[in-house]
The first five atom37 places (N, CA, C, CB, O) and aatype in JSON, in Angstrom:
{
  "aatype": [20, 20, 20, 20, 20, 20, 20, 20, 20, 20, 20, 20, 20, 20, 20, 20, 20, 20, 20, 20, 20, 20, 20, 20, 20, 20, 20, 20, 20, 20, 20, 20, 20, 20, 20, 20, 20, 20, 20, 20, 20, 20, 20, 20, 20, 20, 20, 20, 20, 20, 20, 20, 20, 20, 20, 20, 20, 20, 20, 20, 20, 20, 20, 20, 20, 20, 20, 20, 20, 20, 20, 20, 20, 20, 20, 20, 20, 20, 20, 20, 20, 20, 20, 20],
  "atom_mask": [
    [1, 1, 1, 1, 1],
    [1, 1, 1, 1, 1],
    [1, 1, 1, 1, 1],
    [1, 1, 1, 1, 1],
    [1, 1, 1, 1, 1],
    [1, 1, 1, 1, 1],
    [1, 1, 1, 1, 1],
    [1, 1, 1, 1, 1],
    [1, 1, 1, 1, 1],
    [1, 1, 1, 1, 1],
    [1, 1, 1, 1, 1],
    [1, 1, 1, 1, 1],
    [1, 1, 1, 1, 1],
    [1, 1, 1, 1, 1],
    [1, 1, 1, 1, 1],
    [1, 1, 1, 1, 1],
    [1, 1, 1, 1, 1],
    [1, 1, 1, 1, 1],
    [1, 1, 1, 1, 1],
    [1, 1, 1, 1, 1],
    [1, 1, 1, 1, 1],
    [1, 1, 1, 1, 1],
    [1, 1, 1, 1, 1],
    [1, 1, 1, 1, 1],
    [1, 1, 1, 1, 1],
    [1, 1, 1, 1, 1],
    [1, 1, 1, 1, 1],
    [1, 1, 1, 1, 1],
    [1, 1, 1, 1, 1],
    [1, 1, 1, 1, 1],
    [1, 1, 1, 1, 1],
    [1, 1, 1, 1, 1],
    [1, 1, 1, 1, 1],
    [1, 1, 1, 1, 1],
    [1, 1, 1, 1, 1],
    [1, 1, 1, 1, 1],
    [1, 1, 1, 1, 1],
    [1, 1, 1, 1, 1],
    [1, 1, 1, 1, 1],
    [1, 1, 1, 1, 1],
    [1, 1, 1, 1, 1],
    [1, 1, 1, 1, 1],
    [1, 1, 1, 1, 1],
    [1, 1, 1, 1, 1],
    [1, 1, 1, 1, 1],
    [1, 1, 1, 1, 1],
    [1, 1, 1, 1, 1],
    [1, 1, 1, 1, 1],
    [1, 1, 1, 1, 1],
    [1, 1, 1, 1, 1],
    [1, 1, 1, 1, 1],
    [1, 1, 1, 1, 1],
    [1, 1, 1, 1, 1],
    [1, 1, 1, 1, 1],
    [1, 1, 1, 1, 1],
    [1, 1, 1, 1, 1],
    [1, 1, 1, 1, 1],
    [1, 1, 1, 1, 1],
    [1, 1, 1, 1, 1],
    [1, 1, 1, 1, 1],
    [1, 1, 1, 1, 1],
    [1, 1, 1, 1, 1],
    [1, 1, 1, 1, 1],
    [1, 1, 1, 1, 1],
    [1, 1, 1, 1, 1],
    [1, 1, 1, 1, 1],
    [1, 1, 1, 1, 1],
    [1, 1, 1, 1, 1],
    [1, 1, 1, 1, 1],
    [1, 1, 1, 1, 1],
    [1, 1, 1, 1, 1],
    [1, 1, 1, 1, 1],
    [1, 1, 1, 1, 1],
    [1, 1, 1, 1, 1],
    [1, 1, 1, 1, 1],
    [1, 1, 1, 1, 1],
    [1, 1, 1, 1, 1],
    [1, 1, 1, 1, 1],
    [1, 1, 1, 1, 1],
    [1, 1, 1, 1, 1],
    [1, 1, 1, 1, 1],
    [1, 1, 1, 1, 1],
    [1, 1, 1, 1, 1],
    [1, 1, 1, 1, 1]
  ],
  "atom_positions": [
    [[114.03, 115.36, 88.13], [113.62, 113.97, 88.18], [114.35, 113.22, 89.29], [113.86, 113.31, 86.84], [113.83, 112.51, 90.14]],
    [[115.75, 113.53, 89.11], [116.46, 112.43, 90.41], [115.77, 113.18, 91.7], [118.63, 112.48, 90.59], [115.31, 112.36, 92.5]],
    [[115.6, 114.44, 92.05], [114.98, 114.54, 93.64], [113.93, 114.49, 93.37], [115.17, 115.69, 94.62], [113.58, 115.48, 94.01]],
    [[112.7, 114.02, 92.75], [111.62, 113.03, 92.83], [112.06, 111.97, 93.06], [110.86, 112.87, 91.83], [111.47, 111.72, 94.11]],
    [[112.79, 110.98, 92.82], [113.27, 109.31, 92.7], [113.66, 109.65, 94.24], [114.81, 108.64, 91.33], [113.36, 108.85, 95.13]],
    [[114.55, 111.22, 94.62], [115.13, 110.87, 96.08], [114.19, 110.89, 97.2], [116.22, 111.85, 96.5], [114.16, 110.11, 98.15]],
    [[113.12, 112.27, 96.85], [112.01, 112.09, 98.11], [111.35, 111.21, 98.15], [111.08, 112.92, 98.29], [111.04, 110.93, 99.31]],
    [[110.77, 110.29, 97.11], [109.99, 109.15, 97.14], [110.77, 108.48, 97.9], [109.63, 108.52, 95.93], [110.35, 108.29, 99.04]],
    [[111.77, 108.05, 97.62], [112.46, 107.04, 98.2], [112.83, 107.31, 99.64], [113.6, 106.77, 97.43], [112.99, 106.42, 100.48]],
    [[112.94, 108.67, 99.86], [112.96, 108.88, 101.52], [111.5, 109.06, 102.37], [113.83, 110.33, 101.83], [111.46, 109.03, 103.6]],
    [[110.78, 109.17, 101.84], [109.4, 108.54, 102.11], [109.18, 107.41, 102.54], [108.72, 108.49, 101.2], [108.68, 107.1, 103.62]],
    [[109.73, 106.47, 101.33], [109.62, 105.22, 102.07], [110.65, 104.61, 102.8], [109.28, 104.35, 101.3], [110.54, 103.5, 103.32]],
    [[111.55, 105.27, 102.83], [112.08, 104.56, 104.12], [111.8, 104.98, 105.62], [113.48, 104.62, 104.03], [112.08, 104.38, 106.65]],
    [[111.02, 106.46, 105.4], [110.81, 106.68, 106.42], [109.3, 106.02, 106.94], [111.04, 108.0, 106.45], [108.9, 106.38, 108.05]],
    [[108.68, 105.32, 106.35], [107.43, 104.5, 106.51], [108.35, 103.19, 107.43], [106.53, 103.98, 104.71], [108.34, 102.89, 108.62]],
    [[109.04, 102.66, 106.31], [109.68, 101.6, 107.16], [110.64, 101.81, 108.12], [110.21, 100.77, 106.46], [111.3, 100.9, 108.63]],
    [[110.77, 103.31, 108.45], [111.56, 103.2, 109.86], [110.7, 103.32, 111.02], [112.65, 104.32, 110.02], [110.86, 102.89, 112.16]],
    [[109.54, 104.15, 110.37], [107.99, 103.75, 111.51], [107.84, 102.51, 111.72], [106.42, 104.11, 110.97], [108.1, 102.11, 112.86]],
    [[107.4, 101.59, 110.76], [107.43, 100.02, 111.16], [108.41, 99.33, 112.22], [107.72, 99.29, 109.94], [108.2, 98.62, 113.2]],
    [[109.36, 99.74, 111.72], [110.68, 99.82, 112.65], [110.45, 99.31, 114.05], [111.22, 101.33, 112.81], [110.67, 98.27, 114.67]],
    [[109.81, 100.68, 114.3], [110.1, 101.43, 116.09], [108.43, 100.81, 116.74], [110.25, 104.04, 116.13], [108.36, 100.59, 117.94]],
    [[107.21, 100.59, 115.87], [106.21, 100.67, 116.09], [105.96, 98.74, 116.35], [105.51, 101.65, 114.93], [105.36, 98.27, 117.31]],
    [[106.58, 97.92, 115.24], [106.22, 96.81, 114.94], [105.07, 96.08, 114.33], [106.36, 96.51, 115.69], [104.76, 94.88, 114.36]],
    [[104.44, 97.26, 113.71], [103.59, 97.21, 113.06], [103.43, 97.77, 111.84], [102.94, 97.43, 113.62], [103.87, 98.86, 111.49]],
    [[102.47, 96.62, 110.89], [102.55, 96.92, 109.35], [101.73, 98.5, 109.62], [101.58, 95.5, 108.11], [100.86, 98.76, 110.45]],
    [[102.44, 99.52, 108.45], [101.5, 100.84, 108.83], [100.48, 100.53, 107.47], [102.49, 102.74, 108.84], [99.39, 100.99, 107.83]],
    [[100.34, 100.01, 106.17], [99.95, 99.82, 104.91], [99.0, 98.74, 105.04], [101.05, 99.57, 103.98], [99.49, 97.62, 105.2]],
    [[98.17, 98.81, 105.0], [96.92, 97.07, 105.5], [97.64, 96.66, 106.24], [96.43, 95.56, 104.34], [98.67, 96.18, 105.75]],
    [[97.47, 96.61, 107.94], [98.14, 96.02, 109.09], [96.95, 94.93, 109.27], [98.51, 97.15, 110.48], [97.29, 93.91, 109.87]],
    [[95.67, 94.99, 108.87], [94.89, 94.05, 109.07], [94.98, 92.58, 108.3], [93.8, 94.65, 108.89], [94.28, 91.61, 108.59]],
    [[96.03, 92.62, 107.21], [96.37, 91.92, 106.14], [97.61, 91.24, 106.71], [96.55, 92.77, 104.87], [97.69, 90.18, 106.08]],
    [[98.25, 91.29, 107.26], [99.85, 90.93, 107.99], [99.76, 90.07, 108.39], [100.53, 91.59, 109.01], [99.24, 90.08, 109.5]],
    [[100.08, 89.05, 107.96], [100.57, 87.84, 109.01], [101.53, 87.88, 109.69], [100.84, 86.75, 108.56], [101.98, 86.81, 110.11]],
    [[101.91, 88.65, 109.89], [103.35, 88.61, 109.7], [104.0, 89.04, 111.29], [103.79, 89.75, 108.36], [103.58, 90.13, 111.66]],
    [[104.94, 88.35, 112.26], [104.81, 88.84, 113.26], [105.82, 89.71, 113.76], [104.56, 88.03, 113.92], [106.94, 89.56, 113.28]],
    [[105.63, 90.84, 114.88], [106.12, 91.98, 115.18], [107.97, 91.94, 114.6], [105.78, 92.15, 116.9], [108.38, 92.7, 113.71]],
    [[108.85, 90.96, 115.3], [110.01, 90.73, 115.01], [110.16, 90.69, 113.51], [110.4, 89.64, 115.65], [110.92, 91.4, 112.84]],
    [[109.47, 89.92, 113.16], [109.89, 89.86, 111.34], [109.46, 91.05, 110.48], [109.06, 88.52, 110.49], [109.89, 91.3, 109.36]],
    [[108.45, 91.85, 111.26], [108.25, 93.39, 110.37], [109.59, 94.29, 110.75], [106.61, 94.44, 110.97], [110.28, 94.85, 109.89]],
    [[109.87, 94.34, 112.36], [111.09, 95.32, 112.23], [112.32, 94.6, 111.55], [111.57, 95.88, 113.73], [113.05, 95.51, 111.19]],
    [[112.71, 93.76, 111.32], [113.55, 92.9, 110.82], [113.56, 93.45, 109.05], [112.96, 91.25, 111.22], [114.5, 93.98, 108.45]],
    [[112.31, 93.13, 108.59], [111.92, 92.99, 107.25], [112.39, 95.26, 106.58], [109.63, 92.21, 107.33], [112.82, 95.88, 105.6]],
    [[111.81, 95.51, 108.18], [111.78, 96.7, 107.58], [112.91, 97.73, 107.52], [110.82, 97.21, 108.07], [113.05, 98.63, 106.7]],
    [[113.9, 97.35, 108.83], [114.91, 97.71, 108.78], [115.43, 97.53, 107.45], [115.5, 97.24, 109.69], [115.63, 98.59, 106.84]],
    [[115.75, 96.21, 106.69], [116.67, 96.35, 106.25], [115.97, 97.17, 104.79], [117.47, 95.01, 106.29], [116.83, 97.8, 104.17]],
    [[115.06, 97.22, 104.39], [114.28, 97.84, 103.67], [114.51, 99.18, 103.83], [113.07, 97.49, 103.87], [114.85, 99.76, 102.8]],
    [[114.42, 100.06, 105.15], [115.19, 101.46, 105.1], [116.66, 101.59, 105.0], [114.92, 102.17, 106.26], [117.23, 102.65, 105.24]],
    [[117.13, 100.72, 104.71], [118.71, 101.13, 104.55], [118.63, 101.14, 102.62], [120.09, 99.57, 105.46], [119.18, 101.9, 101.82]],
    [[117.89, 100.19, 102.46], [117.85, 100.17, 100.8], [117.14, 101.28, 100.45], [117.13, 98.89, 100.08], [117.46, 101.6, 99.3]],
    [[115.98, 102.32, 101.12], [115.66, 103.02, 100.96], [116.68, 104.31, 100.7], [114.92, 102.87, 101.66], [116.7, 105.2, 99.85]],
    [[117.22, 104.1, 101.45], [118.18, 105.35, 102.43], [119.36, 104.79, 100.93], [118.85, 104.84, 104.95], [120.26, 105.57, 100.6]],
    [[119.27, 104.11, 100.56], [120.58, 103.98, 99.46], [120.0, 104.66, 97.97], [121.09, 102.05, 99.17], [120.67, 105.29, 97.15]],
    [[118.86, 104.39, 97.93], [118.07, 104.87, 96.74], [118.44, 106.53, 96.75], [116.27, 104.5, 96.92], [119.18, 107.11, 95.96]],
    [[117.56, 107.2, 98.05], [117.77, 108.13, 98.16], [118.99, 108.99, 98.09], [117.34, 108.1, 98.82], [118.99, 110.16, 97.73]],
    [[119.82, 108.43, 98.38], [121.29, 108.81, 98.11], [121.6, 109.22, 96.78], [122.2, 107.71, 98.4], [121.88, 110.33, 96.35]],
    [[121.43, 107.66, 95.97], [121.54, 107.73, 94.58], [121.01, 109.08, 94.24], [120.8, 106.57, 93.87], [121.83, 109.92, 93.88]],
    [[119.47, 109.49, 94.33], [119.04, 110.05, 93.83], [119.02, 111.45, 93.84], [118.4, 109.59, 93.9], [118.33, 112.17, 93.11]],
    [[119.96, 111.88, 94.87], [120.65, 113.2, 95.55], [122.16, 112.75, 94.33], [120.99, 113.11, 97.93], [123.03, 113.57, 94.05]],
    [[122.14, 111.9, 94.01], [123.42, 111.76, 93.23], [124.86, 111.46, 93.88], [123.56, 112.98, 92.53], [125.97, 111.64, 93.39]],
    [[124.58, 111.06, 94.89], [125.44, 110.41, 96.08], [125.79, 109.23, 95.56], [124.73, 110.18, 97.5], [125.04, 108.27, 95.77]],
    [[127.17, 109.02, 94.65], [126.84, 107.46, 94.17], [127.08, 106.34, 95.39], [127.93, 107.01, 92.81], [126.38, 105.33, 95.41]],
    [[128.26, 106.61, 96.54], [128.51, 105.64, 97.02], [127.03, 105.5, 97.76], [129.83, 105.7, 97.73], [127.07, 105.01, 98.89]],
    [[125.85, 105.85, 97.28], [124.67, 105.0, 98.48], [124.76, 103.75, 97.87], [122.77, 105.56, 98.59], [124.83, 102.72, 98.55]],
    [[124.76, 103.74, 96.33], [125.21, 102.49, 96.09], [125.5, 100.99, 96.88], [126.1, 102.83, 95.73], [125.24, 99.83, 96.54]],
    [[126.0, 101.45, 97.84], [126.45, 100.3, 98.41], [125.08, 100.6, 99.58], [128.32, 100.24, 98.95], [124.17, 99.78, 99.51]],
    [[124.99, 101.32, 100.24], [123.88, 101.07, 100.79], [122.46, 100.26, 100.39], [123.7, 102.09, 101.01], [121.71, 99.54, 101.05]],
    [[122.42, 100.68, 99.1], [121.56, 99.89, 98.63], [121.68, 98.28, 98.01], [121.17, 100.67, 97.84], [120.66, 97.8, 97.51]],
    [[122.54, 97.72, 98.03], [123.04, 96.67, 97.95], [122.92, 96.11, 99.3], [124.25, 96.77, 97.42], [122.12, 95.19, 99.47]],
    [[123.69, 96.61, 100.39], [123.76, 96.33, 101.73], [122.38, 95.97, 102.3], [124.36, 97.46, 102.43], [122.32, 94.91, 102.93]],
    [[120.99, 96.9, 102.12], [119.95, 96.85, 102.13], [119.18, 96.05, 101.47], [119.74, 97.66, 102.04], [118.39, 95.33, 102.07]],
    [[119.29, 96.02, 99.92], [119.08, 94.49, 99.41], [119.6, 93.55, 99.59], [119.13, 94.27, 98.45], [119.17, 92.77, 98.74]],
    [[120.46, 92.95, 100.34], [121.12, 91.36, 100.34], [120.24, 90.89, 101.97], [123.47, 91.34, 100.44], [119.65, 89.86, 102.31]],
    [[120.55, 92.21, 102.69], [120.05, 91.93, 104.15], [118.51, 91.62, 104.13], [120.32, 93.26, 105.16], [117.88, 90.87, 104.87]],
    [[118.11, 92.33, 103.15], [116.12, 92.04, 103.01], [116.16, 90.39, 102.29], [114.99, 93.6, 101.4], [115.21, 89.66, 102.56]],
    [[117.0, 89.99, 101.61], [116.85, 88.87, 101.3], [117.36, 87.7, 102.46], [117.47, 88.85, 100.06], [116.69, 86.69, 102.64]],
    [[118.51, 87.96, 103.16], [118.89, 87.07, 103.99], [117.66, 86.74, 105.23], [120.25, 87.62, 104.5], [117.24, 85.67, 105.69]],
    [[117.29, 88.28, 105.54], [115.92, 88.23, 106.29], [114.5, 87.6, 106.39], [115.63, 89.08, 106.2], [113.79, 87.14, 107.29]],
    [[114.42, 87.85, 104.55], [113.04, 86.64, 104.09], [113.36, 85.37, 103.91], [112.3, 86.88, 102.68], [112.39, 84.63, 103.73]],
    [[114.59, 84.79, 103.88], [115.05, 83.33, 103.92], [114.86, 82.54, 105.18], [116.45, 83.28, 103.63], [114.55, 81.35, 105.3]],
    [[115.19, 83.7, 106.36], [114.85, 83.17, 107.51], [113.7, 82.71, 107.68], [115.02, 83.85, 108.33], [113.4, 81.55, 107.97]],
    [[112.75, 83.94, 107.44], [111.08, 84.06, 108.06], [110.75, 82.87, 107.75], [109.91, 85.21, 107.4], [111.25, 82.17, 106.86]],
    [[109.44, 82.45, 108.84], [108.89, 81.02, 108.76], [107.77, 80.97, 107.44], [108.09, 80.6, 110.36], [107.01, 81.9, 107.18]],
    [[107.83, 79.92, 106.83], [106.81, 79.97, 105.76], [105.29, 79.62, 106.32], [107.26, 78.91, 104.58], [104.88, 78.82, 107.17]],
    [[104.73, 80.44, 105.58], [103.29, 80.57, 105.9], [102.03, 80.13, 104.83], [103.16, 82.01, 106.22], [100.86, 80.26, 105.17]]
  ]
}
């Protein structure tokens, strides 16, 4: 069960490290308002929370903090973004 929870989770961070590099939504990109800077922004910090999950789920506890690190930064990130 935990390396299900870990590949999923490295899945998706590896989606959002495509977003990343690409700047584009890869999941309904036709749906996005959302502009190039604020997807790699949004998504970065989203693969680090990924990348912390995954850890966890290899049983790595200190990802722990990665995933914290990755959640506070995805929030500081959507505080910025302009409201729409």
């Amino acid at each position: 069960m935990w390396i299900a929870i870990a590949a999923f989770a490295g899945l998706l961070g590896l989606i959002n490290l495509v977003q990343v590099f690409i700047g584009r939504q890869l999941i309904r990109p036709s749906a996005s308002r959302r502009s190039p800077l604020e997807i790699r922004r949004q998504s970065a910090a989203a693969a680090v929370a990924m990348l912390g999950v995954s850890l966890v789920g290899l049983r790595v506890f200190w990802g722990v903090l990665f995933m914290l690190f990755g959640y506070v930064a995805l929030v500081i990130v959507r505080k910025r973004a302009p409201k729409r």
